[in-house]
VOGU-300357 format. One record per atom (N, C-alpha, C, O, CB): z, y, x. Coordinates in pm, whole numbers, padded with zeros to 5 digits, always signed. Glycine has a CB too. Example, Ala and Ser with C-alpha at 12.3 -4.5 7.8 and 13.67 -1.06 7.14 Angstrom:
REM VOGU-300357
+00780-00569+01319
+00780-00450+01230
+00780-00330+01320
+00846-00332+01424
+00905-00447+01131
+00708-00225+01285
+00714-00106+01367
+00787+00003+01290
+00804+00114+01341
+00572-00060+01408
REM end
This chain:
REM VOGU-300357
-02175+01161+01104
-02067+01201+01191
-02098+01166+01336
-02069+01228+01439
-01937+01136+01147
-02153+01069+01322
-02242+00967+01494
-02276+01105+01555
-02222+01150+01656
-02450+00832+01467
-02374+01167+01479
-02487+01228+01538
-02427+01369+01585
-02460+01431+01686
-02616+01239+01431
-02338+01404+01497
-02255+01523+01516
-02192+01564+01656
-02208+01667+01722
-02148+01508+01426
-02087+01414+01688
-02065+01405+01793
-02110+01379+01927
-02058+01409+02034
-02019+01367+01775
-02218+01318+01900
-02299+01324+01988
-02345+01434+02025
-02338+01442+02148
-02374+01262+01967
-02387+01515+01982
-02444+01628+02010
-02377+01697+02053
-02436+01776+02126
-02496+01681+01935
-02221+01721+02044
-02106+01825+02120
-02087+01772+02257
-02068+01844+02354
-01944+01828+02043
-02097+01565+02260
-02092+01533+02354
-02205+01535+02475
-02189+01502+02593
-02052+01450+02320
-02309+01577+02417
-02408+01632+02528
-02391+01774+02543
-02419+01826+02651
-02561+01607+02494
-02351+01837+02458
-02349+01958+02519
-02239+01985+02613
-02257+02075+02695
-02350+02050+02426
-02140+01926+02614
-02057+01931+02723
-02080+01874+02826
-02013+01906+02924
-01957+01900+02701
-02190+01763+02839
-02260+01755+02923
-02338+01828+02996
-02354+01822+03118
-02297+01704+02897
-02386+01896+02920
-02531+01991+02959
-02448+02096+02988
-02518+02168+03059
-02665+02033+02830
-02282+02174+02969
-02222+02261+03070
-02215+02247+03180
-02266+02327+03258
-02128+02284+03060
-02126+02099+03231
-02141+02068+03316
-02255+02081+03465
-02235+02112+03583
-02123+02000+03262
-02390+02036+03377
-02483+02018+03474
-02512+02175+03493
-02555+02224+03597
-02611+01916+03431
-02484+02247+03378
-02520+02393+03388
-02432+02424+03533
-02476+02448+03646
-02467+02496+03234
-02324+02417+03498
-02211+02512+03631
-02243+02460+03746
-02215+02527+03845
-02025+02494+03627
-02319+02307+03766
-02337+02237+03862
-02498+02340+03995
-02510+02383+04110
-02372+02065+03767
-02578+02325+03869
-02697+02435+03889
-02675+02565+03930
-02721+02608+04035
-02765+02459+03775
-02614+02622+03861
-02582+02781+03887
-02492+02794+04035
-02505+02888+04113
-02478+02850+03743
-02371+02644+04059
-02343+02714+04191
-02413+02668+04293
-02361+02693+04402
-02211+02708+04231
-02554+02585+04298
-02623+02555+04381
-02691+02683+04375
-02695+02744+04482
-02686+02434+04368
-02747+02738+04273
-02849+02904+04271
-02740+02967+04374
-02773+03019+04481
-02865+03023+04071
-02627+02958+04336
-02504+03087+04430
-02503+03081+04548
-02502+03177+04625
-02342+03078+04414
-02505+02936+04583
-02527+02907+04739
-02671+02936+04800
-02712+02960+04914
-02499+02753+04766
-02719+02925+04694
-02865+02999+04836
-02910+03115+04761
-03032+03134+04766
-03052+02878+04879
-02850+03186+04703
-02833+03348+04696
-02715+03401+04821
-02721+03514+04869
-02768+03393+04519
-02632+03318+04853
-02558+03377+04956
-02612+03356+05078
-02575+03434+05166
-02432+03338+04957
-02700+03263+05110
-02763+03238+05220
-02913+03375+05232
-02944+03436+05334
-02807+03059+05203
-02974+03387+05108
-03015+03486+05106
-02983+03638+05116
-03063+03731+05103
-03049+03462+05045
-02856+03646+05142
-02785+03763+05120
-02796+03871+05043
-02766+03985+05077
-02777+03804+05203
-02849+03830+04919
-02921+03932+04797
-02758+03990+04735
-02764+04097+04674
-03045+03818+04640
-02622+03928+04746
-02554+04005+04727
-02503+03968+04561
-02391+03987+04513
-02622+04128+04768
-02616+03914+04496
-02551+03876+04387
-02489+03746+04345
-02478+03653+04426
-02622+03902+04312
-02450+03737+04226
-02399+03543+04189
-02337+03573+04095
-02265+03669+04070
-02290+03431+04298
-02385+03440+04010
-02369+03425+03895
-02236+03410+03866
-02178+03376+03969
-02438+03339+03854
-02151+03422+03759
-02010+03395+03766
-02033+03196+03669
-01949+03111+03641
-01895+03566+03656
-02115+03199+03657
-02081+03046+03586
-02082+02941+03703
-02180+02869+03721
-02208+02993+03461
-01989+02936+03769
-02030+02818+03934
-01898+02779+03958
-01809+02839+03898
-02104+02904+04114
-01875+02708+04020
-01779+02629+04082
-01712+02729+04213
-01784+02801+04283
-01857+02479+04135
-01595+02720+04224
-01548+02841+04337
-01548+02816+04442
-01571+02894+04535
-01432+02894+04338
-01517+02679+04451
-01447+02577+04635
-01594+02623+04689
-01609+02719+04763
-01408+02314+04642
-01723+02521+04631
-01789+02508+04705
-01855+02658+04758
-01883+02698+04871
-01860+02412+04656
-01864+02709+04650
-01931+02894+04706
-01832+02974+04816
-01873+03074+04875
-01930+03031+04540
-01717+02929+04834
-01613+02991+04892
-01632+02887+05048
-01640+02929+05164
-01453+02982+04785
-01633+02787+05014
-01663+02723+05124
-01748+02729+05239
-01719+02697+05354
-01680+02649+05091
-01887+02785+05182
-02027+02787+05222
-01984+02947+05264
-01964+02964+05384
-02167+02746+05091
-01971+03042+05194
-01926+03184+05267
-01859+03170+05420
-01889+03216+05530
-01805+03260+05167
-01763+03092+05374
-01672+03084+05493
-01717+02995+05638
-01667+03006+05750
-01542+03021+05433
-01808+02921+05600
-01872+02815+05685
-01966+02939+05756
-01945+02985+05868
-01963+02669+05590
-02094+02987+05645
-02158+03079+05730
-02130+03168+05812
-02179+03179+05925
-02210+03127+05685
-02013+03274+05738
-01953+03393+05821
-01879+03379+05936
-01884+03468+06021
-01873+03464+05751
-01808+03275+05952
-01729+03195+06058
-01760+03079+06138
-01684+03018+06213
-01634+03157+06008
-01898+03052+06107
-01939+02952+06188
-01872+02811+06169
-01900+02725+06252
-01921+02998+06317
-01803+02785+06087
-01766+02648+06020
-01801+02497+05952
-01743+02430+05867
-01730+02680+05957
-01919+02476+06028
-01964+02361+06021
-01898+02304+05925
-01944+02299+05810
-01962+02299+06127
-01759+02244+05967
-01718+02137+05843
-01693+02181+05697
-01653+02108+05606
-01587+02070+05878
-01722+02305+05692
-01717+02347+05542
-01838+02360+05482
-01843+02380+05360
-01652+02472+05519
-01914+02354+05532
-02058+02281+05463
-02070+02138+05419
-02135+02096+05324
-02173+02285+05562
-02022+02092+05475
-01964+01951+05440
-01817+01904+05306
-01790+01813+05227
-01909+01911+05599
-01770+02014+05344
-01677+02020+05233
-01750+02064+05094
-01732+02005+04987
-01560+02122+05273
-01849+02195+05115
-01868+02223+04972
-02028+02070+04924
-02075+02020+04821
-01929+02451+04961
-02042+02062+05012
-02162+01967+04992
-02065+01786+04933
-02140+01695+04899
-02270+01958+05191
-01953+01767+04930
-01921+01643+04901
-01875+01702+04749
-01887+01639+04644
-01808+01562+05011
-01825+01826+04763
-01740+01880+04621
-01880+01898+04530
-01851+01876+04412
-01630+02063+04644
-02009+01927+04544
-02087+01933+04455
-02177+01767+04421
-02238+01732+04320
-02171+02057+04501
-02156+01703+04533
-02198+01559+04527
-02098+01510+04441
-02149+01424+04369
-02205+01479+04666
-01975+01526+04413
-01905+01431+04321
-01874+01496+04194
-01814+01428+04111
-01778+01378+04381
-01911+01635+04162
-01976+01707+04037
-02074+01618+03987
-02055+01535+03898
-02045+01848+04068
-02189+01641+04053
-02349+01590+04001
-02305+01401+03998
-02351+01327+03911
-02521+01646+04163
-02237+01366+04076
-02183+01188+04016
-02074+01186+03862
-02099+01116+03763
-02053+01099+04178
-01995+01248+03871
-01907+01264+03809
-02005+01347+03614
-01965+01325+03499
-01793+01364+03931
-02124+01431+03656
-02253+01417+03536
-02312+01303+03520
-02311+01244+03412
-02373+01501+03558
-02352+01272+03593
-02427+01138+03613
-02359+01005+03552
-02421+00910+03505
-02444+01115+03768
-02275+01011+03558
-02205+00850+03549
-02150+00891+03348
-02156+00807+03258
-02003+00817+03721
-02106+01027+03331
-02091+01057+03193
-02174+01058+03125
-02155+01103+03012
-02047+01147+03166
-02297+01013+03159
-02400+00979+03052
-02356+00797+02952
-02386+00747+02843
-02576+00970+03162
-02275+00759+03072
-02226+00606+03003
-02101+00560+02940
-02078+00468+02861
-02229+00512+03095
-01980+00702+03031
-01897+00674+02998
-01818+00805+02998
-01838+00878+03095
-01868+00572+03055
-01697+00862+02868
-01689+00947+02886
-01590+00988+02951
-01556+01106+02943
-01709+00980+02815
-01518+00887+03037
-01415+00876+03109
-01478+00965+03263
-01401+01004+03351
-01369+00703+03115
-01566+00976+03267
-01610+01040+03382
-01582+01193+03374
-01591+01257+03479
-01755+01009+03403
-01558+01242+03287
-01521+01372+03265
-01387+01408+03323
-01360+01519+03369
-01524+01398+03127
-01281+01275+03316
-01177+01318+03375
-01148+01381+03522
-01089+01474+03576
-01118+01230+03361
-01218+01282+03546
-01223+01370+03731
-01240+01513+03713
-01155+01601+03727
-01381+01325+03850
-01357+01523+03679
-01440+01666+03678
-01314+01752+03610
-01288+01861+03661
-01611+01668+03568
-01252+01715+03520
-01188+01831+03459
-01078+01886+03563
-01027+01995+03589
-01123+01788+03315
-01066+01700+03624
-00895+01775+03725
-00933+01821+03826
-00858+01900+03883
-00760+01672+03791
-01094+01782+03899
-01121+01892+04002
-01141+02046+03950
-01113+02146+04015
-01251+01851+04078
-01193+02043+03828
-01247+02201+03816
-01063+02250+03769
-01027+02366+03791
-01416+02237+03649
-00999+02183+03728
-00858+02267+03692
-00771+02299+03893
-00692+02386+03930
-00719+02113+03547
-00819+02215+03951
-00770+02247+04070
-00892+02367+04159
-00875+02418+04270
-00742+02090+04146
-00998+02382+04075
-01114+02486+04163
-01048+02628+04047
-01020+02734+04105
-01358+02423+04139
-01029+02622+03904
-00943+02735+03860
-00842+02776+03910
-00804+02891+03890
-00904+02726+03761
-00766+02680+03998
-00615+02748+04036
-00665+02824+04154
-00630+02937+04190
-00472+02631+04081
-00761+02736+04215
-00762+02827+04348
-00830+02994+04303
-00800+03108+04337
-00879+02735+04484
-00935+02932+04210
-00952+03121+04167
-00821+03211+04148
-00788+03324+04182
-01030+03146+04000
-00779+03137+04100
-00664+03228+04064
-00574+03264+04186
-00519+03374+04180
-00576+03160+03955
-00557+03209+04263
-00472+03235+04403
-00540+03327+04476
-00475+03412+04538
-00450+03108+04499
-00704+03325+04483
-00752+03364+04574
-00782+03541+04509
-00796+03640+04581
-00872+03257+04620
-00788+03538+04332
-00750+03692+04282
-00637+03753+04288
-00622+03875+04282
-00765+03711+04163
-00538+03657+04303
-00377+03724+04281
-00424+03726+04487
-00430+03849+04480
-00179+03575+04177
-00442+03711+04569
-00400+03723+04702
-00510+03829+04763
-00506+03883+04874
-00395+03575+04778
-00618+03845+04649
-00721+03946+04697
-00626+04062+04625
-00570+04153+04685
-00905+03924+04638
-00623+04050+04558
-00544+04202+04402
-00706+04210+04357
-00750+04323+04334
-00443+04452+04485
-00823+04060+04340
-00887+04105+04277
-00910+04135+04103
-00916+04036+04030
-00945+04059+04331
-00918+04227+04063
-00889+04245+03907
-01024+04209+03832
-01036+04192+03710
-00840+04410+03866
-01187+04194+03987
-01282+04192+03886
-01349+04027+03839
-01449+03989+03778
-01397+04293+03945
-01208+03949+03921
-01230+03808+03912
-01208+03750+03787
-01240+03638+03749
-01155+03743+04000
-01135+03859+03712
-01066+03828+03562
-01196+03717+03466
-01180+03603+03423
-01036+04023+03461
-01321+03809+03459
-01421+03769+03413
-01460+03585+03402
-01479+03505+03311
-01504+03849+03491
-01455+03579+03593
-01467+03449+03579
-01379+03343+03578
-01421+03227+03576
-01531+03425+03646
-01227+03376+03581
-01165+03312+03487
-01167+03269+03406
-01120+03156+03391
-01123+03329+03462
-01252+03379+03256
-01210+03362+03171
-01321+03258+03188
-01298+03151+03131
-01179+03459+03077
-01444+03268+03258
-01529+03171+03231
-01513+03040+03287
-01601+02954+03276
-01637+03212+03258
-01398+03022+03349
-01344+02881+03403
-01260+02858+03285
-01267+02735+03284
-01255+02877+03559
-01184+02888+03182
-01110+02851+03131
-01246+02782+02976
-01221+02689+02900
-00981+02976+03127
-01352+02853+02977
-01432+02802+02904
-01503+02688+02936
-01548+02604+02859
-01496+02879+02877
-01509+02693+03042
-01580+02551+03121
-01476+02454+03079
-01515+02361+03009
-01597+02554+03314
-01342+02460+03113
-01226+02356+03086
-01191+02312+02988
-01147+02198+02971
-01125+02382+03115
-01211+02422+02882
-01274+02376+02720
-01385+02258+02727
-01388+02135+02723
-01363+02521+02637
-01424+02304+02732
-01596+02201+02709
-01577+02067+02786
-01608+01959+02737
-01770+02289+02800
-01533+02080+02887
-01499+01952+02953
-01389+01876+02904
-01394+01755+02926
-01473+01972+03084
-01297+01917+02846
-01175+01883+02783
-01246+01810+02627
-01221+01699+02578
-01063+02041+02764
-01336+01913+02578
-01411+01862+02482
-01529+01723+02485
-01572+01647+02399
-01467+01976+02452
-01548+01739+02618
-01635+01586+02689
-01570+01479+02651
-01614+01373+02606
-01640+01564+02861
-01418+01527+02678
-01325+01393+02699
-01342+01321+02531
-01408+01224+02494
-01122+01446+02748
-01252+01418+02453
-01203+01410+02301
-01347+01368+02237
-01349+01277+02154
-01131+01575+02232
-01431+01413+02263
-01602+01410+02206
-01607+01281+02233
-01578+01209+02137
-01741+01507+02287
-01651+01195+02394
-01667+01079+02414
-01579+00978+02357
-01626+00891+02284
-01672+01072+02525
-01474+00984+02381
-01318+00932+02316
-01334+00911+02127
-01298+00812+02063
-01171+01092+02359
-01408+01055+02063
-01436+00973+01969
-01536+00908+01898
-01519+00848+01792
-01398+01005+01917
-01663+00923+01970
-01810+00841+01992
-01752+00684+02047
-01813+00586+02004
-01930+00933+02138
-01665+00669+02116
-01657+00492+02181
-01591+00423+02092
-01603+00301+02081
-01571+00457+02330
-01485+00521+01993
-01380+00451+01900
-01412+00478+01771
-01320+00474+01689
-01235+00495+01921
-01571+00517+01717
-01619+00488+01599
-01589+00380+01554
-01586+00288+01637
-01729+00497+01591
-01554+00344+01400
-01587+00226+01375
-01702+00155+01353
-01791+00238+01333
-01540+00210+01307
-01760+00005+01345
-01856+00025+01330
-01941-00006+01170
-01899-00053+01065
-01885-00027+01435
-02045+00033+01202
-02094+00071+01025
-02132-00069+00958
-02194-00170+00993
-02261+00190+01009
-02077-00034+00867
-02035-00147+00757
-02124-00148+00678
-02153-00043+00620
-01911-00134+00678
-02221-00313+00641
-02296-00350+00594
-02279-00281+00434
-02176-00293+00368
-02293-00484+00627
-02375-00222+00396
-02357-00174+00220
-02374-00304+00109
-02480-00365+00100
-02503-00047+00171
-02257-00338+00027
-02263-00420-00092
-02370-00376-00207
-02379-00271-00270
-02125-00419-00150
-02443-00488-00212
-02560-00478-00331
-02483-00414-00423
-02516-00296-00413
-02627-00624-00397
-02425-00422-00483
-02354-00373-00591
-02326-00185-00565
-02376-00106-00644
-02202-00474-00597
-02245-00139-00448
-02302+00015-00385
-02459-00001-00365
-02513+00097-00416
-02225+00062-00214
-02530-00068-00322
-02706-00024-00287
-02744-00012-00425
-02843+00060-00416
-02823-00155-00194
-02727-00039-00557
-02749-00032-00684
-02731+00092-00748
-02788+00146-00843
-02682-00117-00737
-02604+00135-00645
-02579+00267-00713
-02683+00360-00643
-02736+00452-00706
-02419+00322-00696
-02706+00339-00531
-02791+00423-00442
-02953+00426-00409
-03017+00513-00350
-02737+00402-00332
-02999+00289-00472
-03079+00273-00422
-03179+00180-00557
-03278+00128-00505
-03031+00222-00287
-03170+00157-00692
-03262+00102-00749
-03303-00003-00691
-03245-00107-00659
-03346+00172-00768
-03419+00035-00679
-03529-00025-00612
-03444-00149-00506
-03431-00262-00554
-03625+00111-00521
-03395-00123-00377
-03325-00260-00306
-03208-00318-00419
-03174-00435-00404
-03235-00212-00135
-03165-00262-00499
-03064-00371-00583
-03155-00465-00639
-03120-00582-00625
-02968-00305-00714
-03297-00442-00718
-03350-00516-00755
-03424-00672-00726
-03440-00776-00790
-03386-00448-00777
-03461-00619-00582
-03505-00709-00480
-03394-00783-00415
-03413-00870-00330
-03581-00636-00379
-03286-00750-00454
-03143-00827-00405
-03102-00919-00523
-03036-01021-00501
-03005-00710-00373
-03142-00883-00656
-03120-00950-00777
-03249-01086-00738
-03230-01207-00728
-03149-00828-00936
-03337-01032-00727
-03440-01142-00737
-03415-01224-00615
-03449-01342-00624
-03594-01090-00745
-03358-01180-00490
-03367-01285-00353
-03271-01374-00426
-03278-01495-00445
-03309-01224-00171
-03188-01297-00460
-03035-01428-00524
-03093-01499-00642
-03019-01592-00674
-02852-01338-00603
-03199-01488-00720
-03210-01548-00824
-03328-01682-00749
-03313-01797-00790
-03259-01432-00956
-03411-01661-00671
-03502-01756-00623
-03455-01791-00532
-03542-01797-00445
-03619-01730-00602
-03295-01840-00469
-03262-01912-00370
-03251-02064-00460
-03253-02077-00582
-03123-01847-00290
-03239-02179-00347
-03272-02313-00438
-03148-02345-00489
-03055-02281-00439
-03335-02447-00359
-03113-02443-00592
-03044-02427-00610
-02984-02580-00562
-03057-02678-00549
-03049-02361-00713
-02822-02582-00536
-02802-02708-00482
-02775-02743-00561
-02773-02675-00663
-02736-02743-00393
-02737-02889-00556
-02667-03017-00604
-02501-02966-00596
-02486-02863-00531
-02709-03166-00490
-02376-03028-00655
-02249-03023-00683
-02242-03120-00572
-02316-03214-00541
-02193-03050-00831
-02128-03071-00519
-02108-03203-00414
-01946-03227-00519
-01869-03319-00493
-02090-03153-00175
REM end
Protein backbone atom coordinates (compact mmCIF):
# COMPACT_ATOMS: atom_id res chain seq x y z
CA UNK A 1 0.00 0.00 0.00
CA UNK A 2 3.46 2.21 0.95
CA UNK A 3 4.47 1.89 -2.50
CA UNK A 4 1.12 2.53 -4.10
CA UNK A 5 0.92 5.75 -2.56
CA UNK A 6 3.84 6.78 -3.11
CA UNK A 7 3.76 6.59 -6.48
CA UNK A 8 0.37 8.81 -6.90
CA UNK A 9 2.29 10.97 -4.54
CA UNK A 10 5.03 11.59 -7.01
CA UNK A 11 3.04 11.80 -9.65
CA UNK A 12 1.33 14.68 -8.40
CA UNK A 13 4.45 15.84 -7.96
CA UNK A 14 5.76 15.35 -11.29
CA UNK A 15 2.30 17.50 -12.49
CA UNK A 16 3.25 20.04 -10.73
CA UNK A 17 6.83 20.38 -11.97
CA UNK A 18 5.18 19.55 -15.37
CA UNK A 19 2.80 22.90 -15.39
CA UNK A 20 5.81 24.58 -13.77
CA UNK A 21 8.01 23.70 -17.14
CA UNK A 22 5.48 24.16 -19.72
CA UNK A 23 4.72 27.80 -18.47
CA UNK A 24 8.36 28.62 -18.51
CA UNK A 25 8.35 26.93 -22.46
CA UNK A 26 5.12 29.62 -22.80
CA UNK A 27 7.08 32.41 -21.68
CA UNK A 28 9.79 32.24 -24.10
CA UNK A 29 7.52 31.12 -26.89
CA UNK A 30 5.88 34.48 -26.29
CA UNK A 31 9.04 36.25 -26.27
CA UNK A 32 9.69 34.42 -29.43
CA UNK A 33 6.55 35.39 -30.92
CA UNK A 34 5.93 31.94 -32.61
CA UNK A 35 2.32 32.51 -31.58
CA UNK A 36 1.83 29.28 -29.99
CA UNK A 37 1.45 27.83 -26.11
CA UNK A 38 0.81 25.12 -24.56
CA UNK A 39 -2.45 25.08 -22.57
CA UNK A 40 -0.83 23.06 -19.53
CA UNK A 41 0.83 26.44 -17.72
CA UNK A 42 0.04 28.62 -15.13
CA UNK A 43 -2.06 31.85 -16.34
CA UNK A 44 -0.81 34.92 -13.92
CA UNK A 45 2.59 34.43 -14.88
CA UNK A 46 2.04 34.07 -18.94
CA UNK A 47 -0.49 36.91 -18.66
CA UNK A 48 1.85 38.85 -16.78
CA UNK A 49 4.91 38.59 -19.05
CA UNK A 50 2.42 39.46 -22.21
CA UNK A 51 1.44 42.40 -20.51
CA UNK A 52 4.91 43.47 -19.22
CA UNK A 53 6.26 43.03 -22.87
CA UNK A 54 3.41 44.66 -24.90
CA UNK A 55 3.15 47.57 -22.46
CA UNK A 56 6.40 48.04 -21.36
CA UNK A 57 5.80 46.94 -17.69
CA UNK A 58 8.76 46.22 -15.99
CA UNK A 59 7.17 45.29 -12.70
CA UNK A 60 5.28 42.51 -14.19
CA UNK A 61 8.20 40.62 -14.97
CA UNK A 62 8.83 40.62 -11.59
CA UNK A 63 5.48 39.64 -10.70
CA UNK A 64 5.36 36.60 -13.02
CA UNK A 65 9.03 35.75 -12.03
CA UNK A 66 8.20 35.60 -7.98
CA UNK A 67 4.75 33.63 -8.96
CA UNK A 68 6.91 30.92 -10.73
CA UNK A 69 9.74 31.12 -7.96
CA UNK A 70 7.24 30.12 -5.29
CA UNK A 71 5.71 27.28 -7.70
CA UNK A 72 9.26 25.67 -8.23
CA UNK A 73 9.72 26.26 -3.95
CA UNK A 74 6.43 25.24 -3.17
CA UNK A 75 7.80 21.56 -5.69
CA UNK A 76 10.75 21.63 -4.05
CA UNK A 77 9.99 21.69 -0.44
CA UNK A 78 7.01 18.76 -1.34
CA UNK A 79 9.52 16.38 -1.81
CA UNK A 80 9.59 16.39 2.33
CA UNK A 81 6.52 17.46 3.16
CA UNK A 82 3.19 17.17 1.78
CA UNK A 83 1.90 20.15 3.31
CA UNK A 84 3.64 22.13 0.67
CA UNK A 85 1.04 21.42 -1.77
CA UNK A 86 -1.26 23.58 0.07
CA UNK A 87 -0.02 26.80 -1.05
CA UNK A 88 0.30 25.66 -4.56
CA UNK A 89 -3.22 24.48 -4.66
CA UNK A 90 -4.61 27.94 -3.23
CA UNK A 91 -2.39 29.84 -5.60
CA UNK A 92 -3.31 27.75 -8.67
CA UNK A 93 -7.24 27.89 -7.41
CA UNK A 94 -6.73 31.74 -7.32
CA UNK A 95 -4.64 31.54 -11.07
CA UNK A 96 -8.13 29.32 -12.17
CA UNK A 97 -10.39 32.08 -11.09
CA UNK A 98 -8.56 34.55 -12.82
CA UNK A 99 -8.85 32.29 -16.04
CA UNK A 100 -12.05 32.31 -15.61
CA UNK A 101 -12.66 36.14 -15.27
CA UNK A 102 -10.36 36.87 -17.86
CA UNK A 103 -12.76 34.21 -20.40
CA UNK A 104 -16.03 35.44 -19.07
CA UNK A 105 -14.54 39.34 -19.70
CA UNK A 106 -12.87 38.29 -23.06
CA UNK A 107 -16.42 36.16 -24.21
CA UNK A 108 -13.49 33.82 -24.68
CA UNK A 109 -15.24 30.36 -25.47
CA UNK A 110 -11.77 28.85 -26.67
CA UNK A 111 -10.40 29.16 -23.06
CA UNK A 112 -12.94 26.41 -22.08
CA UNK A 113 -10.15 23.81 -22.90
CA UNK A 114 -7.81 25.13 -20.46
CA UNK A 115 -10.01 25.23 -17.81
CA UNK A 116 -10.83 22.11 -18.05
CA UNK A 117 -7.12 21.57 -17.81
CA UNK A 118 -6.83 23.72 -14.64
CA UNK A 119 -9.49 21.93 -13.01
CA UNK A 120 -7.27 18.71 -13.68
CA UNK A 121 -4.23 20.19 -12.36
CA UNK A 122 -6.43 20.98 -9.04
CA UNK A 123 -7.24 17.37 -8.96
CA UNK A 124 -3.78 16.15 -8.79
CA UNK A 125 -2.72 18.71 -6.45
CA UNK A 126 -5.65 18.15 -4.22
CA UNK A 127 -4.51 14.54 -4.68
CA UNK A 128 -0.75 15.66 -3.44
CA UNK A 129 -2.45 16.73 -0.39
CA UNK A 130 -4.77 13.39 0.49
CA UNK A 131 -1.71 11.16 -1.13
CA UNK A 132 0.96 12.83 1.29
CA UNK A 133 -1.60 13.02 4.23
CA UNK A 134 -1.87 9.37 3.79
CA UNK A 135 1.94 8.31 3.32
CA UNK A 136 2.81 10.49 6.86
CA UNK A 137 -0.20 8.76 8.78
CA UNK A 138 0.72 5.13 7.80
CA UNK A 139 0.95 3.05 10.55
CA UNK A 140 3.96 1.68 11.23
CA UNK A 141 4.81 -1.97 10.17
CA UNK A 142 4.48 -4.36 12.72
CA UNK A 143 7.08 -6.82 13.60
CA UNK A 144 5.65 -10.50 12.24
CA UNK A 145 5.01 -13.20 15.23
CA UNK A 146 7.02 -16.46 14.77
CA UNK A 147 4.02 -18.19 15.05
CA UNK A 148 2.47 -15.98 11.55
CA UNK A 149 6.34 -16.39 10.02
CA UNK A 150 5.51 -20.28 10.41
CA UNK A 151 2.65 -19.91 8.51
CA UNK A 152 4.55 -18.02 5.86
CA UNK A 153 7.71 -18.82 5.92
CA UNK A 154 9.01 -22.56 7.07
CA UNK A 155 12.24 -22.19 6.87
CA UNK A 156 12.53 -18.69 9.46
CA UNK A 157 9.99 -20.47 11.94
CA UNK A 158 12.51 -23.08 12.21
CA UNK A 159 15.53 -21.05 12.91
CA UNK A 160 13.25 -19.19 15.44
CA UNK A 161 12.47 -22.65 17.11
CA UNK A 162 16.14 -23.38 17.39
CA UNK A 163 17.36 -19.56 18.49
CA UNK A 164 14.69 -20.11 21.42
CA UNK A 165 15.78 -23.55 22.11
CA UNK A 166 19.78 -22.69 22.45
CA UNK A 167 19.25 -19.55 24.56
CA UNK A 168 20.93 -20.33 28.18
CA UNK A 169 19.01 -21.23 30.40
CA UNK A 170 18.64 -19.30 33.80
CA UNK A 171 18.53 -20.09 37.29
CA UNK A 172 14.81 -19.45 39.26
CA UNK A 173 15.27 -16.50 41.13
Amino acid sequence: MKNELQKKYEQSRGNLLLIIVFTIINIALLFSQSGTMFLFSITVPYWAVAFAYYLELTYLYIVAGVVVALYLIFWFFSKKHYGWFIPALILFILDTIYLGYVSIDMAESSNIIDILVHIWVLYYLGAGIYFGYKLKHLPAEETIAPEAAAETDPEAASATAESENSAPIRPAE
